[in-house]
Structure formats: C-alpha cells, structure tokens
ZATIGU-344191 format. One record per residue (C-alpha): residue in one letter; residue number from 0; x, y, z. Coordinates in steps of 0.1 Angstrom, whole numbers, padded with zeros to 4 digits. Example, Ala and Ser with C-alpha at 12.3 -4.5 7.8 and 13.67 -1.06 7.14 Angstrom:
residues 2
   residu   num      c1      c2      c3
        a     0    0123   -0045    0078
        s     1    0137   -0011    0071
***
This chain:
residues 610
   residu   num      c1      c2      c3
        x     0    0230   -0270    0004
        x     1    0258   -0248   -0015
        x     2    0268   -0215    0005
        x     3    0254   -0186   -0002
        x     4    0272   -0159   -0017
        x     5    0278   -0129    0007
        x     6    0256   -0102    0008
        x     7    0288   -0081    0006
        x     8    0303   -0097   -0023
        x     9    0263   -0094   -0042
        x    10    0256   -0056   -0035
        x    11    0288   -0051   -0051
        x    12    0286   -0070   -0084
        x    13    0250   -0056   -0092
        x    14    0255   -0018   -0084
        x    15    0290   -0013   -0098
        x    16    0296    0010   -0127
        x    17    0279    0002   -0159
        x    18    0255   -0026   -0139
        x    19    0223   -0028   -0143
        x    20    0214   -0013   -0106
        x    21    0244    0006   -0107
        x    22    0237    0037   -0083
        x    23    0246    0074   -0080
        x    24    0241    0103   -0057
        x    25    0219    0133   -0064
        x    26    0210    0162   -0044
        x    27    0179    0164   -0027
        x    28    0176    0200   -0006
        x    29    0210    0195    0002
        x    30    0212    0157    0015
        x    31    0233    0139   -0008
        x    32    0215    0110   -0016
        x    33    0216    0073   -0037
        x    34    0193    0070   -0067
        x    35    0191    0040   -0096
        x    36    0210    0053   -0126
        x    37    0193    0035   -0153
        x    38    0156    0043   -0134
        x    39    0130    0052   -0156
        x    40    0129    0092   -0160
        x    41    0090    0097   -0156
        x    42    0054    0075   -0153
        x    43    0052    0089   -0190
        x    44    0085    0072   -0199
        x    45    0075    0039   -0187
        x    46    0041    0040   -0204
        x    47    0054    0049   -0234
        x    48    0079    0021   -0231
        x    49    0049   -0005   -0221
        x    50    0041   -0003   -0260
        x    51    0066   -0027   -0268
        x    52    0046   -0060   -0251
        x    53    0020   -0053   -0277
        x    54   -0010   -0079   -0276
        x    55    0001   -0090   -0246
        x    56   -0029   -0087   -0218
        x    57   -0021   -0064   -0192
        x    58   -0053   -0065   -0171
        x    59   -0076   -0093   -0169
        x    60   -0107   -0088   -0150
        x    61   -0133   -0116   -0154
        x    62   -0141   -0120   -0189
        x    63   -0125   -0085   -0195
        x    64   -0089   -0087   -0209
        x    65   -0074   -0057   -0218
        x    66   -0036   -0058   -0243
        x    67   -0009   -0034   -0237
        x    68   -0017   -0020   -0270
        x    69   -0056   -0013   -0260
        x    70   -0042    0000   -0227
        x    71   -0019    0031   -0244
        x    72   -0043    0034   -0269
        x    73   -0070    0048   -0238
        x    74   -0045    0065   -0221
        x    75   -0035    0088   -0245
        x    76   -0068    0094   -0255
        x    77   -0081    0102   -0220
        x    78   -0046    0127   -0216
        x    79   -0056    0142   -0247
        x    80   -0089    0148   -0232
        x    81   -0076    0161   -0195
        x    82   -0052    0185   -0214
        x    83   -0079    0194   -0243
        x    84   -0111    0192   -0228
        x    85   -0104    0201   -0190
        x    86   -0075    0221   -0189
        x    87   -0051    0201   -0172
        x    88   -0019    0213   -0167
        x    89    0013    0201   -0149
        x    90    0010    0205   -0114
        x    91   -0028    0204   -0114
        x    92   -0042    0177   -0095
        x    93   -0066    0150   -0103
        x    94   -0082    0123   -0082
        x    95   -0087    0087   -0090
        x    96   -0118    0073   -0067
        x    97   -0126    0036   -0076
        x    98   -0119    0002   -0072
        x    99   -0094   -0024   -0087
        x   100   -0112   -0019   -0122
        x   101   -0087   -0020   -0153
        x   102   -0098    0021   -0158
        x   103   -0081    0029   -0125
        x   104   -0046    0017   -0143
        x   105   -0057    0036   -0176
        x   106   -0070    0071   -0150
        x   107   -0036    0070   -0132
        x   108   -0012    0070   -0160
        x   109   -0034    0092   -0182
        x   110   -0033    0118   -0156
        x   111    0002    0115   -0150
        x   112    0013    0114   -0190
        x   113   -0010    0151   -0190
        x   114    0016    0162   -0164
        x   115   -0010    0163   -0134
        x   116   -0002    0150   -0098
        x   117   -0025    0119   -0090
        x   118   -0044    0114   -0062
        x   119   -0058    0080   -0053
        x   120   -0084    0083   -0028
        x   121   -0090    0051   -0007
        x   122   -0120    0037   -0023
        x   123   -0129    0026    0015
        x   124   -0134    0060    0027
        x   125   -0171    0075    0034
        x   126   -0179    0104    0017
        x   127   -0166    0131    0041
        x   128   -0130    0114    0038
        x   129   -0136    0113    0003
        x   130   -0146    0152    0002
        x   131   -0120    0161    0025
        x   132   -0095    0146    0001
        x   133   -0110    0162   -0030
        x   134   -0105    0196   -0012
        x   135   -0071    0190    0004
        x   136   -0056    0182   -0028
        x   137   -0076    0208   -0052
        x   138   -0082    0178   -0073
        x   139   -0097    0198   -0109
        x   140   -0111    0163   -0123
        x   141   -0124    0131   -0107
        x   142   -0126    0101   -0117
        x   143   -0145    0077   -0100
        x   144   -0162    0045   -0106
        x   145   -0209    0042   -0098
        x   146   -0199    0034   -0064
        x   147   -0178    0065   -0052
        x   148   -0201    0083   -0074
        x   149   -0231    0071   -0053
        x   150   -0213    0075   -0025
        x   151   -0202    0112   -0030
        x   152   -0239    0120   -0048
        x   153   -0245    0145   -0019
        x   154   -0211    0168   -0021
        x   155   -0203    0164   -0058
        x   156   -0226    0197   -0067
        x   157   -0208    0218   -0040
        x   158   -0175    0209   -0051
        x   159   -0185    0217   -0088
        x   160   -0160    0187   -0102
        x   161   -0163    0177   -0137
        x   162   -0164    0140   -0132
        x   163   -0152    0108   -0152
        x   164   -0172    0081   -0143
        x   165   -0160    0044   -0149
        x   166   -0188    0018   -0156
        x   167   -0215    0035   -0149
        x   168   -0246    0017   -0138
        x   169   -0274    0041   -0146
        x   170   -0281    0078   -0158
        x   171   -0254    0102   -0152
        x   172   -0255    0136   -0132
        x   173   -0251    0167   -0146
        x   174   -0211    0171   -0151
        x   175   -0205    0135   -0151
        x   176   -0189    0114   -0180
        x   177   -0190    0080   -0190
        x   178   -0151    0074   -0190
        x   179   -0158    0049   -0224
        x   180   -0170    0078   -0245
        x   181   -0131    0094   -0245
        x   182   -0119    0083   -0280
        x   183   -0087    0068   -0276
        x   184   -0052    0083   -0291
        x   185   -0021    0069   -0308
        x   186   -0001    0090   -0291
        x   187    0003    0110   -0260
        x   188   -0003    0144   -0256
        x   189    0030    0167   -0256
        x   190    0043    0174   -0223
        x   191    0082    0173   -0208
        x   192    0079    0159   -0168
        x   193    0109    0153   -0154
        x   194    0118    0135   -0123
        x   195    0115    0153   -0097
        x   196    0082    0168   -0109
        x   197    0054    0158   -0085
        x   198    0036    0131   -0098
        x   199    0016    0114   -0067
        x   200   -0009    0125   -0035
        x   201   -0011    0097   -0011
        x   202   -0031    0097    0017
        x   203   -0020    0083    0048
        x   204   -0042    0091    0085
        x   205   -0023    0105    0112
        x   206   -0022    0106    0148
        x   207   -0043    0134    0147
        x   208   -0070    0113    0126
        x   209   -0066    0142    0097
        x   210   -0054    0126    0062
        x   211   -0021    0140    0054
        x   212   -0010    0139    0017
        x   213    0025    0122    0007
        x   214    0036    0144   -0017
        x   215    0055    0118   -0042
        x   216    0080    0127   -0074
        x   217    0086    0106   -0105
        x   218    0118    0095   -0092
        x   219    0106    0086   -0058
        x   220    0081    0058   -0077
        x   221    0097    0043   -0110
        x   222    0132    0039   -0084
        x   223    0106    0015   -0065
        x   224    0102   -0006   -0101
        x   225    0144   -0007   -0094
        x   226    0139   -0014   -0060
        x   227    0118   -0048   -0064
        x   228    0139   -0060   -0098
        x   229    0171   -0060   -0073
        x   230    0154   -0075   -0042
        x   231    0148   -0106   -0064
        x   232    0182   -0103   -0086
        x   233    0198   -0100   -0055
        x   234    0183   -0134   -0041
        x   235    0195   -0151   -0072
        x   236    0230   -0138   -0074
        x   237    0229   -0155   -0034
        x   238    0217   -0187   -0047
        x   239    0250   -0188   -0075
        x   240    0232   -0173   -0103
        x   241    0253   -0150   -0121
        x   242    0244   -0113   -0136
        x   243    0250   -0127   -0164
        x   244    0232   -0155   -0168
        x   245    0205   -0127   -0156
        x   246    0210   -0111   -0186
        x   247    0210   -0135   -0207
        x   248    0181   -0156   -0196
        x   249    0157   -0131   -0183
        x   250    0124   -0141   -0165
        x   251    0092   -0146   -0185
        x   252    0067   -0111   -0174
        x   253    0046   -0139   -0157
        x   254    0010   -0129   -0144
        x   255    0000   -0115   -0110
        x   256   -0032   -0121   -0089
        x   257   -0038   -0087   -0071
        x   258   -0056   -0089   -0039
        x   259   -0041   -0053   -0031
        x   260   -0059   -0020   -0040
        x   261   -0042    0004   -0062
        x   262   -0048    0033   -0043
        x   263   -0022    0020   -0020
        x   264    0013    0025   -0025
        x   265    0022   -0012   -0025
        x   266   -0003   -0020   -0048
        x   267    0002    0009   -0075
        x   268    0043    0014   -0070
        x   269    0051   -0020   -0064
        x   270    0026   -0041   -0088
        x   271    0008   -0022   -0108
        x   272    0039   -0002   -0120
        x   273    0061   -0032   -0114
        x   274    0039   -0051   -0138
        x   275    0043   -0025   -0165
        x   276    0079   -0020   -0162
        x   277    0081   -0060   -0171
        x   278    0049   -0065   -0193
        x   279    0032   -0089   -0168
        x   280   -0002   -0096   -0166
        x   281   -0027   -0085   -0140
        x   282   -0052   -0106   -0131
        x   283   -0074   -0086   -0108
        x   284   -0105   -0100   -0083
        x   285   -0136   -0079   -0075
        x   286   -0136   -0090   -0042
        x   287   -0115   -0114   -0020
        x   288   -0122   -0151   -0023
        x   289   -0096   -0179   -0012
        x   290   -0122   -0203   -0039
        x   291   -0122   -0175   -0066
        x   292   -0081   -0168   -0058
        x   293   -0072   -0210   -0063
        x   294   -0092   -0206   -0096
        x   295   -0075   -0178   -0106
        x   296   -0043   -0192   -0104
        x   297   -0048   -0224   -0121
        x   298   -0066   -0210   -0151
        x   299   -0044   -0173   -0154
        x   300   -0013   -0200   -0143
        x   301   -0006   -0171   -0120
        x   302    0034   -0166   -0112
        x   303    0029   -0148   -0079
        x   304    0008   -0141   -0050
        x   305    0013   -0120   -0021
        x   306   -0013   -0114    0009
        x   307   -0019   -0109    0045
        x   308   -0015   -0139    0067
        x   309   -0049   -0144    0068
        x   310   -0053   -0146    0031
        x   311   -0025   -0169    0030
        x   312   -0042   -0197    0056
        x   313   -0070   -0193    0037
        x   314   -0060   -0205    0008
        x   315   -0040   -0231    0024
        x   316   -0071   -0239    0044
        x   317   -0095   -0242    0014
        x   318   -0107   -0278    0007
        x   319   -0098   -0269   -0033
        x   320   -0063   -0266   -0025
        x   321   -0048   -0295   -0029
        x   322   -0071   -0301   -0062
        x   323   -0059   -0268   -0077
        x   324   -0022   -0271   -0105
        x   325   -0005   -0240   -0088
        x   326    0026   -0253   -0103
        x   327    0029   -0221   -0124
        x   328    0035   -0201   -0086
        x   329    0072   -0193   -0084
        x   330    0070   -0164   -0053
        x   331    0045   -0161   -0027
        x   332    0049   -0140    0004
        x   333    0028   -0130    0034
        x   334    0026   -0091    0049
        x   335    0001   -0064    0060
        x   336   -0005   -0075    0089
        x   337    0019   -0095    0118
        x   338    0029   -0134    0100
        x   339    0042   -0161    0125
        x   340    0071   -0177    0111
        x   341    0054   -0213    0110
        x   342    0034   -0197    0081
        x   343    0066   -0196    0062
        x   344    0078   -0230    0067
        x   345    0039   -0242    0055
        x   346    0045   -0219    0021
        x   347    0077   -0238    0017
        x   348    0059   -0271    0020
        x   349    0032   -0267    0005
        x   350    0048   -0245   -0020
        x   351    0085   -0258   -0027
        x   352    0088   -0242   -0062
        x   353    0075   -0206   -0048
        x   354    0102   -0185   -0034
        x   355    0088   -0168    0004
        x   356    0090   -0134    0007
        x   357    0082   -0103    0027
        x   358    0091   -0068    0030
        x   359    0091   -0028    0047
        x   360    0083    0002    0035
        x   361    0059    0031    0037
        x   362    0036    0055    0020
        x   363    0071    0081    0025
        x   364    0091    0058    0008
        x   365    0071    0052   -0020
        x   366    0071    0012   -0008
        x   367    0104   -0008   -0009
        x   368    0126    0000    0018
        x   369    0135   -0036    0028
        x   370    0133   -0070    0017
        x   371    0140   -0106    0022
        x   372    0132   -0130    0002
        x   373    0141   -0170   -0004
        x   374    0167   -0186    0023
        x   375    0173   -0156    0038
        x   376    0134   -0155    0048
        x   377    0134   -0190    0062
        x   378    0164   -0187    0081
        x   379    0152   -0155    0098
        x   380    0113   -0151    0090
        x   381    0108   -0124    0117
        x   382    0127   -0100    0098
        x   383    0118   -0076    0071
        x   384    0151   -0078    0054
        x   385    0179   -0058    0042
        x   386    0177   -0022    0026
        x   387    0182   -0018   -0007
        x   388    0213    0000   -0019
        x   389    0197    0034   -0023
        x   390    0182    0034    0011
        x   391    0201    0041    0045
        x   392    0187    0027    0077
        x   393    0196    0034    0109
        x   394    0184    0028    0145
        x   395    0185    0058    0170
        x   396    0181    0067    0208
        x   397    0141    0083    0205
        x   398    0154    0105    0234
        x   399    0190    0117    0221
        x   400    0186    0109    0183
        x   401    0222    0092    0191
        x   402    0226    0059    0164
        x   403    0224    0024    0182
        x   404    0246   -0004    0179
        x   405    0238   -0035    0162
        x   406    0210   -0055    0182
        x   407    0198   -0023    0203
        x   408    0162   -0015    0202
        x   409    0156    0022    0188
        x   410    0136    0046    0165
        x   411    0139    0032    0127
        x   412    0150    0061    0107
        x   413    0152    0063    0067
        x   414    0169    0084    0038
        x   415    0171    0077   -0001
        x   416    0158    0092   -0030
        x   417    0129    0069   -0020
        x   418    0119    0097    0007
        x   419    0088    0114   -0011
        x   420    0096    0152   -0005
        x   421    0073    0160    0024
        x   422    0034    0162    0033
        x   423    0008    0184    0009
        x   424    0000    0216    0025
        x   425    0016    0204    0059
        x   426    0050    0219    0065
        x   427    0051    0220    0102
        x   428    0045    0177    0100
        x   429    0072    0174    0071
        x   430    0094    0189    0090
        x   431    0089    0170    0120
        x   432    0089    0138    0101
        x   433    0118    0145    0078
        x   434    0148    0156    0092
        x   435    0183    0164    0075
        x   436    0166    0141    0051
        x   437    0160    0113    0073
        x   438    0127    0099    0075
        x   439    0114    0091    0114
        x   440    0094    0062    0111
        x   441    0081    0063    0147
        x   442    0087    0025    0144
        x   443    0108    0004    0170
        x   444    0129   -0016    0155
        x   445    0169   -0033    0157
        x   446    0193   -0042    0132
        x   447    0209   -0074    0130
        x   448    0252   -0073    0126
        x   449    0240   -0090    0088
        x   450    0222   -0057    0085
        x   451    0189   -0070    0086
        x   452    0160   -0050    0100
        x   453    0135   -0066    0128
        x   454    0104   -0045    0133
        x   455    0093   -0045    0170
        x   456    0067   -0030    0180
        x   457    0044   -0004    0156
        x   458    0029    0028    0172
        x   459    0008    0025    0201
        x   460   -0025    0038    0186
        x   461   -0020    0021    0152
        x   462   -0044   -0010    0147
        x   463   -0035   -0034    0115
        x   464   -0069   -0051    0110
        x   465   -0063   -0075    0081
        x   466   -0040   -0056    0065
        x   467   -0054   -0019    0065
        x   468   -0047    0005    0085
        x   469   -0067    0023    0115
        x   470   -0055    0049    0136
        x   471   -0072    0051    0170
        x   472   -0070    0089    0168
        x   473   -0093    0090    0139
        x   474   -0117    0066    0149
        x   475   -0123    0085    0187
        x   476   -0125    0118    0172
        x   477   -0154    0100    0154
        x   478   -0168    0086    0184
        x   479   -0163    0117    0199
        x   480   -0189    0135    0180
        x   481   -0222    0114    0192
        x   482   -0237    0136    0218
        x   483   -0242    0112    0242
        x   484   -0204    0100    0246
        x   485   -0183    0115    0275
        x   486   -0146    0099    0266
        x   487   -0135    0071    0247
        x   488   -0105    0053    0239
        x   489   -0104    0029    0210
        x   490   -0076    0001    0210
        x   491   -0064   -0034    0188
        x   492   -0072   -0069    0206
        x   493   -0061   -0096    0188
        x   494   -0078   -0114    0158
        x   495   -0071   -0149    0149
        x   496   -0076   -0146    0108
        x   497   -0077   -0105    0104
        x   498   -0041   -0104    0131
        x   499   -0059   -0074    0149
        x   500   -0092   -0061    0153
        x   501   -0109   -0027    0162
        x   502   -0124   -0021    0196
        x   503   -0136    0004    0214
        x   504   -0143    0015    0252
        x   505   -0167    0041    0258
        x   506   -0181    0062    0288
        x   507   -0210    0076    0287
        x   508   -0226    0112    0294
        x   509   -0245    0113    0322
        x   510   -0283    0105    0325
        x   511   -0279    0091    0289
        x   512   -0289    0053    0271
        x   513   -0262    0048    0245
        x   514   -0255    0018    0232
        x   515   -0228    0003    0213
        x   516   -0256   -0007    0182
        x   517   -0263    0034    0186
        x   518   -0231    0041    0185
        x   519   -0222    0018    0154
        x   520   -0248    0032    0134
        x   521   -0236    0065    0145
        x   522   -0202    0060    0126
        x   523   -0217    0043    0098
        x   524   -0220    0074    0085
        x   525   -0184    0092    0091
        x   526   -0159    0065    0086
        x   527   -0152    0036    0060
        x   528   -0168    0004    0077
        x   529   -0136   -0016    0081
        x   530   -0127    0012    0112
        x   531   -0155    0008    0130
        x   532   -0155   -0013    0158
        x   533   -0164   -0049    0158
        x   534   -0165   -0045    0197
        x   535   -0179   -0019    0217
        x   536   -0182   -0020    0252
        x   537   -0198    0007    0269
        x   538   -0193    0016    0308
        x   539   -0197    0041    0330
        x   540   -0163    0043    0347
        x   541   -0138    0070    0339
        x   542   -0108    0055    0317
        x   543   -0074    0057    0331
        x   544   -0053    0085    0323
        x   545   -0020    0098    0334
        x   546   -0009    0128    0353
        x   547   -0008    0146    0320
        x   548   -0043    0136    0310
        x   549   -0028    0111    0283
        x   550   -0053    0082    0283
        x   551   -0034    0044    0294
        x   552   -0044    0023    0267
        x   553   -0019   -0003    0277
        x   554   -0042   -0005    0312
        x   555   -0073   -0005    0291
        x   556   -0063   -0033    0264
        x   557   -0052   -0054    0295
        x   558   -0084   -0050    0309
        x   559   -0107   -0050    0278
        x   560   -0134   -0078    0280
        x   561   -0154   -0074    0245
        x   562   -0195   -0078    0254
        x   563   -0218   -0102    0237
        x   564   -0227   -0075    0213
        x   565   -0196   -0065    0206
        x   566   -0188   -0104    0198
        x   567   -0218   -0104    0170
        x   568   -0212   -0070    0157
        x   569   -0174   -0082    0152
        x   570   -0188   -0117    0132
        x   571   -0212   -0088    0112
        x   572   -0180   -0069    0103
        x   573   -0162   -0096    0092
        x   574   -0187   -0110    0073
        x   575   -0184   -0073    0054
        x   576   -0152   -0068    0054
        x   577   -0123   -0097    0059
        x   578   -0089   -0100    0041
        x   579   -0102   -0072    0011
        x   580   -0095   -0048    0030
        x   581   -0065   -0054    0011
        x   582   -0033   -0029    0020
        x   583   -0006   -0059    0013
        x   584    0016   -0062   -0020
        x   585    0022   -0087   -0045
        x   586    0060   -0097   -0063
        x   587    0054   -0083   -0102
        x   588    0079   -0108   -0118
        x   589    0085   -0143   -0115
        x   590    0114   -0137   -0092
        x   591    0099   -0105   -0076
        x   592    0103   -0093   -0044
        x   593    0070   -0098   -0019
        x   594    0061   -0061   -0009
        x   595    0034   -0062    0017
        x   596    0015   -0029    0027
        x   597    0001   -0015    0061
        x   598    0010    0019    0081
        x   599    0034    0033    0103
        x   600    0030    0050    0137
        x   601    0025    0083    0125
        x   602    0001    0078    0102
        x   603    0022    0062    0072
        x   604    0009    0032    0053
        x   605    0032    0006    0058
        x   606    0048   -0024    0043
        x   607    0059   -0051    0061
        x   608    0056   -0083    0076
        x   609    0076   -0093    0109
***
C-alpha cells in the first residue's frame, strides 16, 4: 500500500492562502478564533445558492420527490407569509415540531430566510417537553406536523400559537393552517442576516433534567458544511489525490439515506445542510427498517449511509443483503452510540468500495469537531479522529484546569468559531460551560502524539440508548413525581443491538404497592417513550449514597439484576422504539465525512463513535 501523505504536509496544502479551506481568525467576545474564509455568509445565502441544481430532487420520501426548484419556490413563499402574515421579524423565534417529512427542510429554511431563530423541538418529546420548549424559546409560530399537533391538542389554546400544520390528517383547530395552502414565491422576502446573527435553538437535556437551548449563529452552522467537505478532502489528499485533481474532478452530489432526525444537529448541520451546500438528494424513511433501508439503496443507488452500530448489523444481518446492488455506496460509517472496532473491519469487507467513517461533535459545536475517516479509521477504529483546522482541542487536569500531555486521560475541552455562543436564557450555565472561549465537554478523553482524539468514558448519568440521548437526572425527577416513590436512581446496563439501555431502581414509600407496570404508565405521560425504562426493579432497601448524600450509581449498576417484568417491558420498548430513535449522522457527499450524533455529559447532544 502507498504511504500516506502526512497529516502535516495535508492541513497545510488545503488551508493555505487562496485554498479552498483556507482559514482566518475572527473575534468572538474577545477570543481570537479560526473560521472558514470562503463559508457561506448565512442559511439564506446557501438557499439561495441551492437554486442552481434546478430539477434536481432534493427530498425523496416514498412516492413524494420534491426538485430544488419546487423546494425554493415553498420556501420563499412560506417566508413571505412568516414576515407578511405573522409578523416575523429577525430575532423572533419560531418552532419546527415534526418528523423527517420534506416540509421540515422547507419550515427550517423559510424561517431562517425571514430572519427568525429556529427552534427544532425533538419530535420525541411528550407534550410537556414540547410546551416547555415553546415557552422557553418565545417561539411566535409553530409549525408542526398531525402528530405533534395531536400530541400538543391540550396546551396549544393556552399558549395562543398561530400554528402551521404539515399533512394534516383531519379538521384543523382554530388557529391552525394547512402548511400546503401558503402560495409559493419566486423570490425571498427582503431581509440582510449576517453571520453572527442567531439563527438556531437547540435543545439539549442537562444534568438538571431541564432542556437548555444552544443558542447557534449562521457562522457557527454553514462553517459545519466546511467542516465535513474538508474531513473527506482531507482523506483524499492522504490517499495521493491532489487539490487539484479535486477541483477539477469534483464528486457527483450523490444521494443520502437519512435515518437521523433533523431536529438534531447532526442530522440538520451535517446532512441536511450538507446536502444543500452540494445539491444531493435526500432520500428520507418514515421509520427505521434494515428491509426498507437495503431497498432504498438499491433503487435511490444511495452514495452514503451512516447509523448507530445497531443499525449497521442490521443491515449486515438482513437475509436481503447479500441480494441487494449497494454498489453505488461509496462512505458508510457507524456512531451514536459505542461501535466495536470488528464492526469496521466487517464494513470494509462487506463494503470494499465504501470509505468507514466516524466522528465527535456536540449540540455546542454545531456537529463536526473531529473526524476520521478511510485508513486512518481502520488503523485506529477506537478513535474519533483529528480536529478540523478551525477547532482547538485540548486535554486538561478536571481538578487544576492544567493541559495534559499526549496520552494522559483528562477533561476534553473545545474552542472555534464552531462554539455556538452560549445557552438561551441561561447565563450562569454558559458561563460555566464556556470559558475564555473554551468549551468543557465534561468528556474524558486523551490525545494521541498524531493528534487524534480517543473518547473514554461519557458522563456518569448519561445513557446512549440506540443512539439518543437520556439523562438519568431527567428521567428521576420524573420518577420522582409518583406519590408512591421514596428515592430512585435510574442507570445504563448494557444492550446488545440498542449499545445501552434505560433502567431504573426504585424504593418505595412506606405502606405502599407500586409496581414497576404503575410506574411505567406513570411516565407514559411525562417523558418521550424511548426514556422510560425498559427495566424497573422495585425494592424496598435504601440506595447507597455517599457521605454527601450523592447516590453510588457505580454500586448500584454493579449490583442491578433487571426482574422478569422489567425483561418484557424492555422487549415492549424495543419493539416501539429501536434504532429510530435516530440521533446519528450521515456523510452528505460521496466522499463525506461520517458525523454520528449522541450527547455529552452535561447535557450536550453528541457526536461520536469510539
């Protein structure tokens, strides 16, 4: 096999004056930080830009294909109507509540071309996370597909939202519209965003179990579109391509099979964006299916693919597999959720022509932080790669703050123009997580003396159950609220297909009958199913704490037996609920890096794979 060209000698040739990722440094509340000089400006910028692939089919859902052309054409019609019918103005907020449906693409980038900051509310949540987003953000407009409608029937008239509703099964409430009616527009409303206007609310669950908003700028998201393109330029400048043969012989768009929700920020930064930026085609799934996935990707001849392990064996797994042309496949990567390394060396043999790949980021960084991709993934398939060139990593002393030498385990901190600029509403938690404009992940990690990044351990009360995220803090305060529930402690055991799963350890009040059915039922109707646990053991022993009252969940999981309900309440959840939970991310050109998406320790939706 040739030698690779040094990561050294490749950084340098692709980020030098008048390159294509050539970088610069900007000022961010006095940090001096790198950004991507030839970046798009804005979300408007790159829309308007997306006019050029014409008739091409940008989203493909079904027997529903929808052109680039048809695409613009809505969302300048529907910004027309946010800023002429509603009111919208920049700054204002509006809230996009629905699944992977082609209007979620055409709601996010009309809101953001009317100068409004998006928030995507995770179509998971149960109604009171749904509410509590709506409020938190002072969303003036919702738009939301029947479900969430459904689902939010009983709070919509006390919020008093004007609503856009997308496919509509039935008779609308008052204040509700069917999101077809808008007329669409040749062009887009007049409006000057810049970018470092705010452009996106993520939510991301904290230790606290309270949502906190990511408060993201236009610069912080289309640098991500950079941030991909060079992760997979810079695997073929290692290979012996040159930047000019790049250039000259650019990759076809391709077409992408989405199995990650947009109201992630994998799945909107990373693909859906990344798709636009290159004019690829979406092909999107209503629900996860390894049978319906393989089909996909023969008929669409899908370019790339990127899921949680589980996912992955799957469609390895499915007896179609070998009977399936995926010839067309030329990336594939795993993440979302922990991916042993023999599940890269069976993507490289049962996938030759499909480049491996995985990745790190969070819901602060707007995705990409890290990535490694091709050879460099094989030969070290428990990292999460290199940083890109606009992001510093470092490794630090959790006690002293002190940097780490190569190979010591620390805190992983970040800075770049990545950062988003803190949390929405929540200075005293931006300031603790953003400091002298580093970002504390709260993740353990080491660096390698090549620079690459190894993710250790994730926070003690985060659970990655096939690739979303659940924080134990949320789910207990939950389980807290049953009146018959004395203490509780909820903790991640081990899951074969979904990596981890959600379980739960509760004591009982005295003199009282609860069960872990009860208790189920109980949360059925505060949180999104997928936290729930699949196994509930309840006992009438006190849980171990500490001296300072700090329950021992390390004691606990060691300990934890799951009960024979708890067993066929987990096969019920999965039945529900298994790999769409999505939370991963998929490459969005042929070469593309492989973004996967779940959370960080403090509450920070997370990609990466390890």
């Amino acid at each position: 096999m040739t030698a690779l060209r040094s990561h050294a000698e490749v950084d340098a040739e692709l980020t030098a004056p008048g390159a294509p990722f050539e970088t610069i440094e900007i000022d961010r509340s006095g940090v001096t930080v790198r950004a991507w000089r030839h970046a798009p400006p804005s979300l408007r910028a790159m829309i308007e830009a997306s006019r050029e692939h014409g008739d091409r089919d940008m989203l493909v859902l079904g027997t529903d294909r929808l052109s680039y052309a048809e695409h613009f054409r809505r969302v300048a019609g529907l910004a027309h109507a946010l800023v002429e019918e509603y009111g919208i103005r920049p700054g204002d907020r509006v809230a996009i509540a629905m699944r992977n449906y082609p209007e979620w693409s055409i709601a996010f980038f009309a809101a953001a071309c009317a100068g409004a900051v998006v928030v995507p509310l995770n179509a998971w949540w149960a109604a009171g996370e749904l509410e509590f987003g709506l409020r938190d953000s002072g969303a003036r407009v919702l738009l939301a597909d029947d479900e969430r409608l459904e689902r939010l029937a009983e709070v919509l008239p006390a919020l008093d939202l004007p609503v856009l509703v997308a496919r509509p099964a039935g008779e609308l409430p008052a204040g509700a519209r069917d999101m077809a009616e808008v007329p669409g527009a040749a062009e887009l409303p007049d409006c000057e965003i810049g970018p470092d206007d705010g452009a996106t609310i993520f939510y991301t669950s904290g230790t606290t179990g309270t949502p906190k908003g990511a408060f993201g700028t236009h610069r912080n998201i289309c640098g991500n579109v950079m941030s991909v393109r060079y992760s997979a330029a810079r695997e073929q400048l290692r290979q012996g391509s040159s930047l000019r043969e790049l250039l000259a012989n650019p990759a076809p768009p391709g077409a992408i099979l989405v199995a990650v929700p947009f109201f992630h920020a994998t799945g909107c930064h990373a693909v859906l964006l990344g798709a636009v930026s290159q004019g690829a085609t979406l092909v999107l799934m209503h629900k996860w299916d390894a049978g319906v996935a393989l089909e996909l990707m023969e008929r669409e001849r899908v370019t790339s693919f990127t899921g949680v392990p589980a996912m992955l064996t799957q469609l390895y797994q499915h007896p179609d597999f070998a009977d399936r042309d995926l010839s067309s496949l030329t990336g594939i990567g795993s993440g979302g959720a922990s991916a042993a390394p023999a599940l890269v060396r069976r993507t490289t043999e049962l996938l030759p022509q499909a480049a491996p790949g995985n990745g790190y980021g969070l819901t602060e960084t707007s995705s990409l932080t890290t990535a490694n991709r091709g050879q460099d993934y094989i030969e070290k398939p428990d990292s999460v790669g290199r940083p890109v060139p606009i992001c510093d990593v470092d490794v630090i002393d959790p006690a002293t703050w002190e940097p780490l030498p190569p190979g010591e385990l620390g805190e992983l901190r970040i800075r770049g123009a990545n950062v988003v600029t803190g949390y929405w509403n929540r200075p005293e938690a931006t300031a603790q997580a953003i400091v002298d404009g580093w970002l504390h992940t709260g993740d353990l990690a080491r660096i390698d003396e090549e620079g690459f990044v190894y993710i250790v351990d994730r926070a003690k009360d985060m659970i990655i159950r096939g690739g979303e995220n659940v924080y134990s803090a949320e789910v207990e305060a939950a389980i807290h609220q049953h009146p018959d529930v004395a203490d509780c402690a909820v903790i991640g055991i081990p899951h074969e297909e979904l990596g981890e799963e959600v379980a739960a350890v509760v004591q009982p009040g005295p003199g009282t009958a609860l069960t872990a059915e009860d208790l189920r039922a109980f949360l059925g109707e505060r949180i999104a199913r997928f936290k729930i646990p699949s196994h509930i053991v309840v006992q009438g022993l006190d849980l171990p704490r500490n001296a300072a009252g700090k329950l021992l969940k390390r004691e606990i999981k060691a300990g934890f037996v799951p009960s024979a309900a708890g067993d066929r309440a987990g096969a019920e959840s999965r039945e529900h609920s298994t790999p769409n939970r999505h939370g991963v991310g998929c490459c969005v050109q042929t070469a593309a890096a492989h973004i996967p998406t779940a959370a960080a320790p403090d509450g920070r939706e997370r990609t990466w794979s390890r």
